[in-house]
C-alpha positions as CSV (number, residue, x, y, z in Angstrom):
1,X,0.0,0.0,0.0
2,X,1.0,3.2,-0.9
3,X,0.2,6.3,1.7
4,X,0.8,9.4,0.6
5,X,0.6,12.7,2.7
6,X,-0.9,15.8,1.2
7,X,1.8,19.0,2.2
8,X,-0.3,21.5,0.9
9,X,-4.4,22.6,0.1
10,X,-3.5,25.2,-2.3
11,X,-2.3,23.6,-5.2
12,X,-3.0,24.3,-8.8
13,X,-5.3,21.2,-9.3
14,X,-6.2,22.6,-12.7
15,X,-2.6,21.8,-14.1
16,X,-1.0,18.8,-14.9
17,X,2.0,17.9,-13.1
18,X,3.4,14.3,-12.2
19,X,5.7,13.5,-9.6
20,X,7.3,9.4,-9.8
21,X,5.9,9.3,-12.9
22,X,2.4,7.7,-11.7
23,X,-1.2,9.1,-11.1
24,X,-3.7,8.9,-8.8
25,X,-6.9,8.3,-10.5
26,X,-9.6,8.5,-7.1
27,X,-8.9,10.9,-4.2
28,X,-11.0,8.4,-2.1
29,X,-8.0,6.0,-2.5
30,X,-5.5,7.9,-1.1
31,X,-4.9,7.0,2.7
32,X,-3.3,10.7,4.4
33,X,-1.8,8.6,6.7
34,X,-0.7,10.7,10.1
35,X,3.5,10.2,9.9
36,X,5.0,12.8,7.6
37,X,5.9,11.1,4.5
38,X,9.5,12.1,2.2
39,X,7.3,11.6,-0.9
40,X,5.1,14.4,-1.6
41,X,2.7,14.1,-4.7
42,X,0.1,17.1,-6.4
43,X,-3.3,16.1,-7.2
44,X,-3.6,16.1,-11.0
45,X,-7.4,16.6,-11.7
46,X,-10.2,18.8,-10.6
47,X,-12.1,16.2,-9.4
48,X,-9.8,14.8,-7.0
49,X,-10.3,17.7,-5.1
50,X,-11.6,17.0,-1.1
51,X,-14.7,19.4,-2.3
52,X,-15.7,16.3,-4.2
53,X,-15.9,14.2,-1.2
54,X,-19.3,13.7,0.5
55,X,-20.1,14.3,4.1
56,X,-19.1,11.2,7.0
57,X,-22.5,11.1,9.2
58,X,-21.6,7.6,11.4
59,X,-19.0,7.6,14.3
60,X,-15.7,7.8,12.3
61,X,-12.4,8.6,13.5
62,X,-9.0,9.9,11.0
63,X,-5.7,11.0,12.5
64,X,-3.6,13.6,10.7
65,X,-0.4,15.5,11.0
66,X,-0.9,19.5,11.6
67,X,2.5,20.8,11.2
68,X,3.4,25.2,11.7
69,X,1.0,27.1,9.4
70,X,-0.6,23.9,7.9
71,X,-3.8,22.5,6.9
72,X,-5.4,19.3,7.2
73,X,-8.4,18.0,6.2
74,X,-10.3,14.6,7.9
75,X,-12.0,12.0,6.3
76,X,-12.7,8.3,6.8
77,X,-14.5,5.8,4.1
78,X,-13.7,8.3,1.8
79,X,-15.8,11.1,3.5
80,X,-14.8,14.0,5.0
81,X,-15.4,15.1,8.4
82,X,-13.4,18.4,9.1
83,X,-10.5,21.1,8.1
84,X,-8.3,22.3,10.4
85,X,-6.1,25.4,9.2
86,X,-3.2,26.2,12.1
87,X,-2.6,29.7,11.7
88,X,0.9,30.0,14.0
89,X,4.5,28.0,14.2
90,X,3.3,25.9,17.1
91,X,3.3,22.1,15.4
92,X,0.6,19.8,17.3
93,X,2.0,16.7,15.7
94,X,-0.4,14.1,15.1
95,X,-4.1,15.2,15.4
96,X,-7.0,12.7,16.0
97,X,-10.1,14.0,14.8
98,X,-13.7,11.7,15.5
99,X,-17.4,12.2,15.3
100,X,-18.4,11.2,18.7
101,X,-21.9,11.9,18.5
102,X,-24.3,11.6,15.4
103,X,-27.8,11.9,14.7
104,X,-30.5,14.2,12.5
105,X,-31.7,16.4,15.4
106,X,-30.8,18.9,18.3
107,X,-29.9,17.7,21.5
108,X,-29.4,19.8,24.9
109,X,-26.1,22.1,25.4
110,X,-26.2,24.6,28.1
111,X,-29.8,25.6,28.0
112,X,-33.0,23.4,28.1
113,X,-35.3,25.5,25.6
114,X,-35.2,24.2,22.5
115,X,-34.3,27.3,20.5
116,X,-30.9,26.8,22.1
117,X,-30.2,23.2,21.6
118,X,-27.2,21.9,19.9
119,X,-27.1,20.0,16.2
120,X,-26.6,15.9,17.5
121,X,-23.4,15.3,15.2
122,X,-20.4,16.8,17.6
123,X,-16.7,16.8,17.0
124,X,-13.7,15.6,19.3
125,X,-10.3,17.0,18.4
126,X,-7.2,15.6,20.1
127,X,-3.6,16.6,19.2
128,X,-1.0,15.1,20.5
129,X,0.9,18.5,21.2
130,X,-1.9,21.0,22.2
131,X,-1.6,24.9,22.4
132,X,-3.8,26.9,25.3
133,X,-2.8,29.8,23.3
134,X,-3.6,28.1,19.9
135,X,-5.1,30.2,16.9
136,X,-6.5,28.3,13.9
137,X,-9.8,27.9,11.8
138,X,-12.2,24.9,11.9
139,X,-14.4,23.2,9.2
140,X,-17.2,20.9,10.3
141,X,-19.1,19.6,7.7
142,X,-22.7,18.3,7.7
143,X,-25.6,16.8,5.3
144,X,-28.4,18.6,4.4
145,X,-30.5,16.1,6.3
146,X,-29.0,16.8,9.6
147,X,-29.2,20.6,9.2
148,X,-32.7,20.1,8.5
149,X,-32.9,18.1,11.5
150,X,-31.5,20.9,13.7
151,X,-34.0,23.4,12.2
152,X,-37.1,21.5,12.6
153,X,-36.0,20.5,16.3
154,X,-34.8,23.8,17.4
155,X,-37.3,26.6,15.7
156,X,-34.0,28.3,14.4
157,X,-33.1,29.0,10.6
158,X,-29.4,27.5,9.3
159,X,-28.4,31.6,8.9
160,X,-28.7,31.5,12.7
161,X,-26.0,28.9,12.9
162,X,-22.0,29.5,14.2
163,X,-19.5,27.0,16.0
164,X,-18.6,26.2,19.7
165,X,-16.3,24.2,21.3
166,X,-15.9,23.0,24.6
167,X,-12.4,21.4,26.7
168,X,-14.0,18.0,26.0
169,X,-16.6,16.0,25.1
170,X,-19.5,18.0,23.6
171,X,-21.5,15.5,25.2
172,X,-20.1,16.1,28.7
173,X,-22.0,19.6,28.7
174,X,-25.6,20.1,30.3
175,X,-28.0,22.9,31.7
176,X,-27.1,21.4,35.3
177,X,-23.8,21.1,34.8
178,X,-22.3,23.4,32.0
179,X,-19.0,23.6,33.2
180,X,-18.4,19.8,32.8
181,X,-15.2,21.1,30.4
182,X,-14.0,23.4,32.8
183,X,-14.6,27.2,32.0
184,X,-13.5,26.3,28.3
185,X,-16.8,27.0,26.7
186,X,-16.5,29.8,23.4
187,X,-18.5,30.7,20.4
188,X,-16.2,31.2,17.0
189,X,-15.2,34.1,15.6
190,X,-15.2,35.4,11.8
191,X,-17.6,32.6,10.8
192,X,-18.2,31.7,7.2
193,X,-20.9,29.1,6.2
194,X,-22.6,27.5,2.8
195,X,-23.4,24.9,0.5
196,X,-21.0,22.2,0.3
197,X,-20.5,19.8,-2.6
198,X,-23.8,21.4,-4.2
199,X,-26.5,19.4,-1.1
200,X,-24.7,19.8,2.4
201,X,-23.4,22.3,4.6
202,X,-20.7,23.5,5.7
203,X,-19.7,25.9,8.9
204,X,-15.9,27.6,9.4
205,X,-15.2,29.6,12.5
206,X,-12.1,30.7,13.7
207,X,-10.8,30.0,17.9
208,X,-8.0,31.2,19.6
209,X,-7.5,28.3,22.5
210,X,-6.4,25.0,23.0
211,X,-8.1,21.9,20.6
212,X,-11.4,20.1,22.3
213,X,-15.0,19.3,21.5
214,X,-16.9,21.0,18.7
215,X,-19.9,21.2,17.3
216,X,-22.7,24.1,16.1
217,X,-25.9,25.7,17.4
218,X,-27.9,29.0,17.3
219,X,-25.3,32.2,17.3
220,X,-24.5,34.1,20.2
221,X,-22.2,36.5,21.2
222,X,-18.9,36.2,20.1
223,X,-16.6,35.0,23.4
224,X,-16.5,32.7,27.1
225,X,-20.2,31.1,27.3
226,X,-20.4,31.5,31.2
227,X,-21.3,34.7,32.4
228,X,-19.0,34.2,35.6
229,X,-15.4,35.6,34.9
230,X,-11.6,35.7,36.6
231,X,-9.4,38.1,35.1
232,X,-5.6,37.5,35.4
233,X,-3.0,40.0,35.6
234,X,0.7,39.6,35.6
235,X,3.4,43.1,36.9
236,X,7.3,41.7,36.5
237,X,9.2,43.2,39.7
238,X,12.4,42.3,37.7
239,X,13.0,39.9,35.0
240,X,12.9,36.9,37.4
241,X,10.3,37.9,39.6
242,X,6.4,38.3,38.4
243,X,3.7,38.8,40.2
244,X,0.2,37.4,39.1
245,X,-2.9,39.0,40.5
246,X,-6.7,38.5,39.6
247,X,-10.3,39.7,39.8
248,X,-13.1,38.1,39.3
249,X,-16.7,39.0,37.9
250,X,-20.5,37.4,38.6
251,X,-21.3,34.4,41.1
252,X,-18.3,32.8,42.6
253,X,-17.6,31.6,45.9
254,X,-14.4,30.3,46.0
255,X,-12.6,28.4,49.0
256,X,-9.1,28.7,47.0
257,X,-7.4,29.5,43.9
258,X,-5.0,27.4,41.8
259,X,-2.5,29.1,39.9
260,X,-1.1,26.4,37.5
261,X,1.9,26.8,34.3
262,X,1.6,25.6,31.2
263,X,5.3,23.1,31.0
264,X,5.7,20.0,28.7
265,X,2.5,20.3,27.0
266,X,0.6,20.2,30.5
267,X,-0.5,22.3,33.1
268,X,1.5,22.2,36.0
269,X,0.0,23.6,39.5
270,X,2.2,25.8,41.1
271,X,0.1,27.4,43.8
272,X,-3.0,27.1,45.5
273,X,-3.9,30.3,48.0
274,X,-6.9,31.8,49.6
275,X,-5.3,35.3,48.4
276,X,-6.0,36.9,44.9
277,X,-2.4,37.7,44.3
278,X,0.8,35.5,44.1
279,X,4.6,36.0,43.8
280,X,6.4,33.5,41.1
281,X,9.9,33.0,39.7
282,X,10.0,34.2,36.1
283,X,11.2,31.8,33.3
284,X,11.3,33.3,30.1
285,X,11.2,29.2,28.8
286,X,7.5,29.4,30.6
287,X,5.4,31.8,30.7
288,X,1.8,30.1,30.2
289,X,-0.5,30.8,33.0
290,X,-4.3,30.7,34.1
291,X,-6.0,30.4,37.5
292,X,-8.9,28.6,38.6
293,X,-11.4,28.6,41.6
294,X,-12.2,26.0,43.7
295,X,-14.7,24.8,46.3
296,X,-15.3,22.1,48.4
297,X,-17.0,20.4,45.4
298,X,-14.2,20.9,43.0
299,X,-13.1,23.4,39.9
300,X,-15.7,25.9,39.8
301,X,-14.1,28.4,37.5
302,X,-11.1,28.8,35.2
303,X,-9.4,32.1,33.7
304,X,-8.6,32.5,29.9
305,X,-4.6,31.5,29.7
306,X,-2.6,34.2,29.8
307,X,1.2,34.8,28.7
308,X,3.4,37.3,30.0
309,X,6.4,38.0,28.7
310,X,9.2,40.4,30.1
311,X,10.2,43.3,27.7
312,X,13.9,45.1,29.6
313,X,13.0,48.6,28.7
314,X,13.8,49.7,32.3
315,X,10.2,51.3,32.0
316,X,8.5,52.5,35.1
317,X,6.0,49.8,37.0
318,X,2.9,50.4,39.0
319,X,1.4,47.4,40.8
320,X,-0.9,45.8,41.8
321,X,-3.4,46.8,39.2
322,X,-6.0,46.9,40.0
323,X,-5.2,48.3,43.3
324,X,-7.0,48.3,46.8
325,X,-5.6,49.7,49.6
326,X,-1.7,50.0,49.2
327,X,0.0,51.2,45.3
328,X,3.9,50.1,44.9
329,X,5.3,52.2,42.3
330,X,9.5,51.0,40.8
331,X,11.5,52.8,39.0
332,X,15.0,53.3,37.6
333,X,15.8,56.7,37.8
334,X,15.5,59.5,40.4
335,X,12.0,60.8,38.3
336,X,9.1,63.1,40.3
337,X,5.8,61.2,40.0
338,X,2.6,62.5,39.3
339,X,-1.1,61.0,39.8
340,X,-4.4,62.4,38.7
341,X,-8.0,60.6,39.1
342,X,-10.2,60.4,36.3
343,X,-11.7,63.9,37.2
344,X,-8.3,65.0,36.7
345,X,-7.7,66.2,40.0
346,X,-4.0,65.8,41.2
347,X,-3.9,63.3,44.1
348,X,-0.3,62.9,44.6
349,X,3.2,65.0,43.5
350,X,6.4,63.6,44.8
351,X,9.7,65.2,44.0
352,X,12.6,62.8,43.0
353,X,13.8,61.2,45.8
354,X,16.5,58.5,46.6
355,X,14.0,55.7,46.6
356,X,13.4,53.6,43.4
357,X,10.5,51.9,45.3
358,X,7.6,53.7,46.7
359,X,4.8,52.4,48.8
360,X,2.0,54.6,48.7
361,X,-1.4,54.7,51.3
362,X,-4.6,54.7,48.5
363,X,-7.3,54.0,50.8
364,X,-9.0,57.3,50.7
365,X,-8.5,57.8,47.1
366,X,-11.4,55.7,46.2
367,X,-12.3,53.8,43.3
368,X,-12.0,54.6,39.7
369,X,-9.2,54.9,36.8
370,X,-6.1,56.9,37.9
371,X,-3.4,58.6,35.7
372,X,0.7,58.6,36.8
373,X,3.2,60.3,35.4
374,X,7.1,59.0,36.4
375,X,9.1,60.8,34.6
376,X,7.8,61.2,31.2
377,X,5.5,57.7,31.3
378,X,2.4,57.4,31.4
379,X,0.6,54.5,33.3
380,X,-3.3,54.1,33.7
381,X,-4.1,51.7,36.8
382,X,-8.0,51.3,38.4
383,X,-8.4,50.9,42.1
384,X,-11.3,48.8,43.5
């Protein structure tokens, strides 16, 4: 048996060119095997192009290489499933791709009414080198039967359609518990959809985290599904010392918070505090991060993943920020330092002083957005 891999969707397939001297006459032959092959071949004929190839509706499963910038499409039986188009350098090596659920109707997500409910066919995505901070486009493809299915089941019009995904199984997500996945839950952005192979359907939406369930369902804003939120922050003291700090938005009662790093393609926990703030040692190799609540039941709540990265331009820091009751401001230089609130009333004028570090009393200042001028920066914090 011959397996051939596919480098490359956007070939010429309207001109003739042979590689080996042979010719494939059916693109449903070909077997796109997952190890990266030294033979590379061009499809010779229009109609060995994957737009040809009907849609997969059973539980089917196809693994696939996704190398930096690359794009792979899914099939098995000769049908396709899915495209996957890696828009950065990171390489996620081999990919398995499955259709873990099928069917021709809509079947509960996060929300019981029906006007909400999900298509049945969902999508599993696993590489074997994920990316938290991942940024690529996905294809799902579908019959016309089972998009008629979702519209008859649901009340909603295809035009009303766009993509989701979730940390896991689609089918792991309910209305009683719809953090199953962990806060990982996001509509697509910049989604295209149409006619595929003149009778189905297809849906392409673009994501910017890690690889995990997929499927499609009534559009809604663009962003997290939960309306709960933790926000982290990151202020370098130096560049080997970084401190992470986070808020947090909507219903959450939390007994403790994880901090964990992203190392060897896995988080790693590093901390787990009571406090909204934490002190780490700064690798420039590793600089993945997100936090999560807990309770006495388990993960309640994760933040989006976060990078920080130092930049040495010997600027100026204030932190934390946000800020509560104390305000640390570093800097390099003797500089005098200015702060305004957001009716532009000056609050504080220091004259250069010996001190690179200043620790500054902000309880009465009260809440709101806050201008300082060291030297000649400008920094914008907000005090709770």
């Amino acid at each position: 048996n011959l397996i051939v891999r596919v480098f490359d969707d956007n070939y010429d397939y309207g001109t003739t060119q042979l590689v080996l001297s042979m010719k494939i006459k059916n693109y449903r032959d070909i077997i796109l095997g997952c190890a990266q092959q030294k033979l590379t071949i061009q499809l010779i004929d229009n109609d060995l192009h994957p737009h040809t190839l009907p849609v997969q509706t059973v539980l089917s499963l196809d693994e696939q290489p996704l190398p930096p910038y690359g794009t792979s499409y899914f099939t098995s039986g000769g049908k396709i499933m899915a495209k996957i188009e890696n828009l950065t350098n990171h390489d996620y090596g081999c990919v398995e791709l499955q259709i873990d659920r099928t069917g021709t109707g809509a079947v509960t997500f996060q929300h019981n009414a029906p006007s909400r409910h999900a298509a049945s066919n969902t999508f599993l995505a696993t590489p074997e080198f994920n990316n938290p901070l991942g940024e690529y486009f996905v294809t799902l493809y579908y019959t016309e039967p089972e998009i008629q299915g979702w519209e008859i089941a649901s009340g909603n019009s295809r035009t009303s359609l766009t993509l989701f995904k979730s940390g896991g199984a689609i089918s792991n997500v309910s209305p009683t518990n719809i953090l199953a996945n962990g806060y990982t839950n996001y509509y697509a952005t910049n989604v295209t959809k149409g006619t595929w192979n003149v009778s189905d359907y297809f849906l392409r939406g673009k994501f910017t985290t890690g690889f995990s369930g997929f499927g499609i369902a009534k559009d809604e804003p663009n962003g997290p599904l939960p309306v709960a939120s933790i926000q982290l922050h990151g202020t370098f003291l130096n560049p080997n010392e970084l401190i992470l700090n986070w808020t947090y938005s909507g219903d959450i009662s939390a007994d403790y918070f994880q901090v964990a790093l992203w190392e060897n393609h896995q988080w790693k926990t590093i901390s787990a505090t009571p406090l909204n703030t934490i002190q780490v040692d700064y690798n420039p190799q590793k600089t993945i991060y997100k936090v999560t609540a807990w309770d006495i039941s388990g993960a309640i709540l994760a933040s989006d993943v976060k990078e920080f990265i130092y930049h040495n331009h010997e600027v100026p820091l204030i932190y934390p920020n946000p800020a509560k009751d104390e305000l640390f401001i570093k800097h390099h230089e003797q500089k005098p330092v200015i702060i305004w609130n957001s009716l532009g009333q000056e609050v504080l004028n220091l004259l250069p002083s010996d001190k690179t570090e200043l620790k500054i009393n902000i309880k009465e200042w009260g809440p709101g957005l806050y201008v300082a001028k060291i030297g000649e920066t400008i920094i914008k914090f907000v005090i709770e």
